[in-house]
Every structure is written in structure tokens, then in C-alpha cells.
C-alpha positions as CSV (number, residue, x, y, z in Angstrom):
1,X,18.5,1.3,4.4
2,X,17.9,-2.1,3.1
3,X,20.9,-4.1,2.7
4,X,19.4,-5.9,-1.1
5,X,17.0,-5.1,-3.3
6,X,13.1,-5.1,-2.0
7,X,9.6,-5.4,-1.9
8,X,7.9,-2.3,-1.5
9,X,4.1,-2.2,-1.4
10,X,2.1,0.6,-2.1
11,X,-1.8,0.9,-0.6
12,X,-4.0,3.3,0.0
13,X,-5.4,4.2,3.5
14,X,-8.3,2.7,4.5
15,X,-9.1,1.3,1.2
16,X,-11.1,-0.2,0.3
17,X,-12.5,0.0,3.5
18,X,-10.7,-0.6,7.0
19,X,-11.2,-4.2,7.6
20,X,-9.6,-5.2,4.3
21,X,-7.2,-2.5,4.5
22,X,-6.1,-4.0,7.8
23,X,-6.4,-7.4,6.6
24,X,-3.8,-7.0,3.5
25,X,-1.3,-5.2,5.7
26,X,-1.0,-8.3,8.6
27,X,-1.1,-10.6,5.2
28,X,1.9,-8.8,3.8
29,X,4.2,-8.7,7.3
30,X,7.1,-10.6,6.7
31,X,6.7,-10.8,3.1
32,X,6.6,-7.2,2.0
33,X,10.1,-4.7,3.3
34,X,8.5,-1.7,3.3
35,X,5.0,-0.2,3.3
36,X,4.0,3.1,0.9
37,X,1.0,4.7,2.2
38,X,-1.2,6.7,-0.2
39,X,-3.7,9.1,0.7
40,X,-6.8,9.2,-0.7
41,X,-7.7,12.3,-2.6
42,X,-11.4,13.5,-4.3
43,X,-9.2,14.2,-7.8
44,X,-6.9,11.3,-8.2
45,X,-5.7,12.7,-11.7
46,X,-2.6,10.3,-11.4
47,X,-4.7,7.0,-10.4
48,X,-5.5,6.6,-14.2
49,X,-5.4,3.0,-15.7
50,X,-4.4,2.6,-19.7
């Protein structure tokens, strides 16, 4: 249980491809409290931008 309010980061596995994905996750140690991994899905019906 975090302790204050934090930083949660939600990404995608893998995406958008594994280098990158690995990349933005050692870019974001230390910075972000908590990871949120998505899986990737052939119908992302709730991945919809307005």
C-alpha cells in the first residue's frame, strides 16, 4: 500500500514492440510507483479514442 498518493502507469505488453516496450519501463523506474500491465487483445472494443 502506498503511503501518498501515486503514479501509476499503464502499458501494454510488448507494445509497441519489445525493445521500446522495454525501453519505457527502465525510463519510468524511479519515477513511476506502480506499473499496470495490459494485455493485448484482437478486439480492443475499450481502446477507443474520442
Amino acid at each position: 500500500m502506498l503511503s501518498k498518493p501515486g503514479l501509476g502507469v499503464y502499458l501494454v505488453a510488448s507494445w509497441p514492440s519489445k525493445d521500446t516496450y522495454e525501453k519505457a519501463i527502465r525510463g519510468l523506474e524511479g519515477i513511476a510507483d506502480f506499473f499496470e500491465l495490459g494485455l493485448p487483445s484482437k478486439n480492443p472494443k475499450y481502446d477507443v479514442l474520442l
